[in-house]
N, C-alpha and C positions, 0 to 999 in steps of 0.2 A: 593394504590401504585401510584405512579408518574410516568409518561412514559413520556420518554425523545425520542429526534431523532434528533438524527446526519445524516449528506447526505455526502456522498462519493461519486465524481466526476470523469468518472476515459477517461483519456485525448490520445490518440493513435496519433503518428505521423511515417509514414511510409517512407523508402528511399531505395529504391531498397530490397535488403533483410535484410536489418535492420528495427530492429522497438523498437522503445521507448513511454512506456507509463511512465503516471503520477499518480498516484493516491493522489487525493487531499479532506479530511476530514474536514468539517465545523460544529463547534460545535453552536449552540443556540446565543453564547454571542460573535461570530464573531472570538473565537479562529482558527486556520487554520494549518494542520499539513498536511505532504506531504511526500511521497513514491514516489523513482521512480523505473524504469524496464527497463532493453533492451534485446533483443534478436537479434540473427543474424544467415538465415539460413544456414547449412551445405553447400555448394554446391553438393553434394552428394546427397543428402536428395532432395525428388521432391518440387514441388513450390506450398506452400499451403499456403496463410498469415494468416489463422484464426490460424494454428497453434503459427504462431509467435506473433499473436495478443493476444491469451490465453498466450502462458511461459512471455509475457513484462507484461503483465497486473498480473499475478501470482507473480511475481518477484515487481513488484510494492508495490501489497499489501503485501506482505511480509516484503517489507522495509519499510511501514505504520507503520506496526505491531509493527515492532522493535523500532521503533521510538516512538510511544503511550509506548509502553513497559518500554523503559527507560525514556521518559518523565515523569511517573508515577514513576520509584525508584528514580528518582532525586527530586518528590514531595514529598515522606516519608522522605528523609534524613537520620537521620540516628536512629531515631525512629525502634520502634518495628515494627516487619515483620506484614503485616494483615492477617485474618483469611479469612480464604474461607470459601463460603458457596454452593459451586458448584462443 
């Protein structure tokens, strides 16, 4: 089996109580596919920014995902569905 490795870069900029991250995916042959994230505390809510650093960074890769996601049905077209093996 062939083991492959992708690196996911994942990028936090903070402004008062907002916070936007990046999450940015490099595959082998320089492809680059990118998620982003923000969060903004409550006022209400006490002052913790790892929280906000986890929901922008969650939120990031979540919009990676979806993005890989659809990237991949727009490469099937409109071919047959693939089989899992997982």
């Amino acid at each position: 089996m062939e083991a492959k490795q992708w690196t996911v870069r994942i990028h936090l900029a903070e402004d008062g109580d907002d916070t936007s991250a990046r999450a940015v995916l490099t595959t082998p042959d320089g492809t680059r596919v990118e998620g982003t994230g923000h969060a903004r505390r409550n006022p209400a809510d006490p002052s913790l920014p790892e929280v906000g650093d986890e929901l922008a960074v969650s939120r990031a890769l979540a919009d990676l995902a979806g993005r890989l996601g659809a990237d991949a049905r727009h490469g099937l077209g409109d071919g047959p569905a693939p089989t899992r093996s997982w």
